[in-house]
N, C-alpha and C positions, 0 to 999 in steps of 0.2 A: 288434739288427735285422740278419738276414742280407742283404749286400749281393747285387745280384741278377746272376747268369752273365754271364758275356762271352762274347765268340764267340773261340775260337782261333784265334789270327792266326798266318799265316806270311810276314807283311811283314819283310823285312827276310834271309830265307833266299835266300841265293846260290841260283839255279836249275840244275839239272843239264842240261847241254846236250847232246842227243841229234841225233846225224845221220841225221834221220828226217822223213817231210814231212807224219806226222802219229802221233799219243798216242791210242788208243783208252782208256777207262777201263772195267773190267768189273766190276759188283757182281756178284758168284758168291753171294755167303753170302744165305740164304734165313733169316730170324730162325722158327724152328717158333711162336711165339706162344704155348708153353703155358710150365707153371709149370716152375719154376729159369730158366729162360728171360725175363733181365729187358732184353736189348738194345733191344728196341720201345719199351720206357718208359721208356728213358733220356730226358733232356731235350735233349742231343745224341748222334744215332745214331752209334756207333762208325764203322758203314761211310761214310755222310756226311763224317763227319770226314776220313776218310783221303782219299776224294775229293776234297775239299777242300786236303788237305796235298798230294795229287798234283798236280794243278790247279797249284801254286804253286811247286811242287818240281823240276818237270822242264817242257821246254820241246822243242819239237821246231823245230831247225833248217835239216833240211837240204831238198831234195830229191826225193827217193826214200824208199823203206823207210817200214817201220810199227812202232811197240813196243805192246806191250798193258800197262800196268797189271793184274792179277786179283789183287782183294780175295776168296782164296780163306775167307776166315774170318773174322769181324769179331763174335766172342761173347760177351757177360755173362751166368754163371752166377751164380745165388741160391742159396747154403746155408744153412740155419736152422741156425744151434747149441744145441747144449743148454744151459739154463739149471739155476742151482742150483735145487735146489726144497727146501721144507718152510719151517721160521723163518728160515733163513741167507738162505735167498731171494728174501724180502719187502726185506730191507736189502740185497741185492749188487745192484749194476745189472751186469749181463752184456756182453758179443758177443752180439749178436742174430743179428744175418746174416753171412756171408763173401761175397764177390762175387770170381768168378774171372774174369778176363777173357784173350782170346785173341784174336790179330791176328797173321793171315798171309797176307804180299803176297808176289805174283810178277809178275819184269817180262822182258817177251820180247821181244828187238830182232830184227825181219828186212829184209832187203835194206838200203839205202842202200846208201852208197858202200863199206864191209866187204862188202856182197855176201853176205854169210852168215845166222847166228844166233847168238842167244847169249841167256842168260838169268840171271836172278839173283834170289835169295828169301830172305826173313829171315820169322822166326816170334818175335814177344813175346810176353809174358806180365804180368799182375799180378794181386797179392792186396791185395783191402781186403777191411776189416772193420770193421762198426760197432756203436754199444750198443743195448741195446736201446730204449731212451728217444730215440733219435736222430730230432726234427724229419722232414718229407718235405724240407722246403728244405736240411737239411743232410745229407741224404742224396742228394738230386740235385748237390750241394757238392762230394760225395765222387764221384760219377759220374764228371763233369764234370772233378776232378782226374784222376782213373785214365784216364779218355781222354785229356786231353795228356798226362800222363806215360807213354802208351803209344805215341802219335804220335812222341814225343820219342826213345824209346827206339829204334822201329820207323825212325827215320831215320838213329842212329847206327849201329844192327845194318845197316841196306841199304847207305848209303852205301858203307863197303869192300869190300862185294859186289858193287856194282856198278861201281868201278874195277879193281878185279878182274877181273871175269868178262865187262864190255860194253866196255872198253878200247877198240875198235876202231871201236864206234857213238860215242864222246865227241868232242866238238867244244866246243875250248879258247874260252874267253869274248875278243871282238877287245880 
């Protein structure tokens, strides 16, 4: 029996504190709703999710000033593979599908106490693939992985971007 999805939690992640007196969050990515196009019916929408990791990730401190979050891309592609065919084909179980997924956030600091601007942006990726006999629950299993493992990765990649590049909007934890 497939045990049933959790929600991704980001209890327990240090929050990144911005000198800003408020966090706008912007979904940009529009899912087109046709075929290759599987992010609508994922069981947790990628863009949701990151809202979510935003929400939890970053805190606004100060102020003055504004940052935007833009969830410029938040997308699962469906690829069909080919499968063997004839007699070999009947006994191979295959890769059914591939699912390409794509996640790209940018974050934009203006005014506070910097006075300025500044911005910072990471772009991830992943590949799954699964057989062709693959359950719908162990395929929502796989979804469901590939999105924290995309959240996960999408925070290691921003993170030194944004000490980096917002240096000046950071406000050290008292």
């Amino acid at each position: 029996m497939q045990k049933p999805l959790s929600v991704i939690s980001f209890v327990g992640v240090t929050p990144i504190l911005l000198d800003v007196a408020q966090i706008e969050i912007h979904k940009n990515h529009k899912p087109p709703l046709r075929l290759s196009n599987v992010d609508h019916e994922m069981p947790l929408n990628l863009q949701d999710a990151t809202e979510s990791w935003a929400k939890a990730r970053f805190k606004a401190v100060g102020h003055t000033g504004m940052a935007k979050l833009i969830i410029a891309e938040a997308s699962v592609l469906e690829t069909k593979l080919k499968k063997t065919k004839g007699i070999k084909g009947v006994f191979t179980t295959d890769q059914g599908e591939r699912y390409d997924g794509t996640l790209s956030v940018r974050i934009e600091v203006f005014g506070g106490i910097a006075k300025g601007t500044a911005a910072a942006r990471a772009v991830v990726q992943a590949r799954r693939t699964i057989r062709e006999d693959t359950t719908l629950a162990e395929r929502e299993r796989k979804w469901f992985d590939m999105t924290e493992a995309m959240l996960n990765k999408l925070d290691k990649t921003l993170k030194p971007q944004i000490y980096r590049h917002l240096k000046a909007f950071l406000k050290e934890r008292p």
